[in-house]
C-alpha positions, 0 to 999 in steps of 0.5 A: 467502528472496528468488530472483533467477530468481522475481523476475526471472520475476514482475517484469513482470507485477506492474510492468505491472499497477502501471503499468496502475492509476497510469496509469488513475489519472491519465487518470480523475482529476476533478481534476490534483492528487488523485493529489498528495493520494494521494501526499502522504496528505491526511486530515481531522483530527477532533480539529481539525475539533472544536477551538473557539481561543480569542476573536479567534483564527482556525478551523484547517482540519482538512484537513492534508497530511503523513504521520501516525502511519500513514506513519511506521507505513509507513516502519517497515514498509518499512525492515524489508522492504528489510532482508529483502530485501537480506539475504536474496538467493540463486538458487533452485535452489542453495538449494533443493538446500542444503535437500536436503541439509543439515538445518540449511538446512532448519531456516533456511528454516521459520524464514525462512518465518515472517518472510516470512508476516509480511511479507505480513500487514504489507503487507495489514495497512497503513492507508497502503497500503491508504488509497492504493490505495482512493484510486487505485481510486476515482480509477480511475473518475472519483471524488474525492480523498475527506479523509474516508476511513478504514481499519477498525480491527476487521474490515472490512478484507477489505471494503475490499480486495475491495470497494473496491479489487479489484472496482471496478477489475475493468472499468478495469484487469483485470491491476490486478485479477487482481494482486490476486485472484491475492495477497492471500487473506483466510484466509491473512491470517486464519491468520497473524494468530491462528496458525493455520498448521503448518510440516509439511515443506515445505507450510504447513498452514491450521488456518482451513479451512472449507468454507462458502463464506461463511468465505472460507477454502478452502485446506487449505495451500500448498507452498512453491512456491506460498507463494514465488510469493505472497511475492515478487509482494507484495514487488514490489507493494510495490516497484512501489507505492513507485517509481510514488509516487516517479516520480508525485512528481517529476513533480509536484515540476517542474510546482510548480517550474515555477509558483513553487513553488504548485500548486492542490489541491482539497478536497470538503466533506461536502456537496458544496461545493469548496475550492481551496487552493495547496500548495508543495514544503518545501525539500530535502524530498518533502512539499509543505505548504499554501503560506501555511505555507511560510515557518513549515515552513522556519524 
């Protein structure tokens, strides 16, 4: 269930902390335009960096622009979480004293509770989420957009989010940085995932338990208190996520405009070397195409 009076209490600090992370991004970028790339999601193709065309046909660069599978995947995701959302609202009180006193809202809360556990995996669990949020720490710090970067499908991903995305931001942006060590625990990820979580009364119970360190799964559970605290600030993480892409777009948008319709991006080859290439805005769209392929996008 979604409460009023705890978005309204976790808002700001999640926002500032979204704010302080675009904001370190954007003031530490090696080039103007990589925080384009990271909206825009540039990748490199690897069945097109190995395509041979036919004889007196030219090489396709497989340094594309656009969404991919993984976007749509995003887009699926969220459509589902601004479904919940909006149709899931009350104030927490009211119904925290409907579950008191009726057993049938009670019932409806374990089984809400449930979609809610899912929803925060999702959102751990997003190759574009978590693409975009390496790339802006890497940016964080002064590094490249990098086209070659991918998310681990088997393992790895606690990896990523620890290493690569909360503790190389710890010195740049600390709030950015407790955000993220505060939401997302890797053992509660690893308990909805395989099933290992009991609804008992009001507390979540891990079944994933361990008390060696390197398991990194000290929880025995969460009350509800604690669970709806975790879930509403991942859903304003996703949402702050979602409106600075969209204020950082229009921005962008307006200064392509202002330059009829180019703007420069670079590319960092494996080796080192720089390419520069122009993008352009598609027409009544919010995806920007490479500028030689502007007219073929619009037809």
């Amino acid at each position: 269930m979604i409460f009023h009076d705890l978005i309204d209490q976790l808002r700001s600090s999640t926002a500032a902390a979204v704010k302080e992370l675009f904001d370190t991004a954007i003031a530490h970028q090696s080039h103007p335009q990589d925080l384009l790339l990271v909206d825009q999601h540039g990748f490199h193709n690897e069945m097109l960096a190995k395509y041979v065309p036919p004889p007196g046909q030219p090489r396709l660069s497989p340094y594309m622009i656009g969404p991919d599978l993984i976007g749509f995947a995003e887009d699926t995701f969220f459509k589902f979480t601004h479904w919940y959302r909006t149709s899931h609202q009350e104030d927490k009180g009211e119904f925290e004293a409907k579950v008191a006193s009726d057993p049938a809202v009670q019932e409806q809360e374990a089984l809400l509770l449930q979609l809610e556990l899912s929803i925060y995996l999702r959102f751990w669990e997003s190759d574009l989420i978590l693409k975009r949020l390496r790339q802006l720490s890497a940016l964080c710090v002064g590094q490249p957009y990098n086209w070659l970067i991918k998310i681990p499908r088997k393992g790895g991903r606690h990896r990523v989010i620890r290493e690569k995305i909360r503790d190389r931001v710890k010195d740049v942006c600390p709030a950015f940085y407790a955000l993220v060590d505060a939401n997302y625990k890797s053992q509660i990820r690893n308990a909805i995932a395989h099933s290992q979580y009991a609804i008992v009364g009001r507390h979540i119970a891990l079944l994933n338990h361990s008390d060696d360190p390197q398991d990194f799964a000290p929880l025995r559970g969460m009350s509800f208190d604690e669970w709806y605290s975790m879930f509403h600030t991942t859903l304003l993480f996703h949402n702050e996520l979602v409106a600075a892409f969209a204020r950082c777009r229009e921005e962008y948008r307006q200064r392509t405009l202002a330059n009829e319709n180019r703007i420069q991006i670079r590319i960092v080859l494996p080796d080192g070397q720089q390419e520069f290439r122009d993008l352009a805005v598609k027409p009544n769209s919010n995806w920007w195409v490479y500028h030689e392929n502007l007219a073929k996008s619009s037809t």
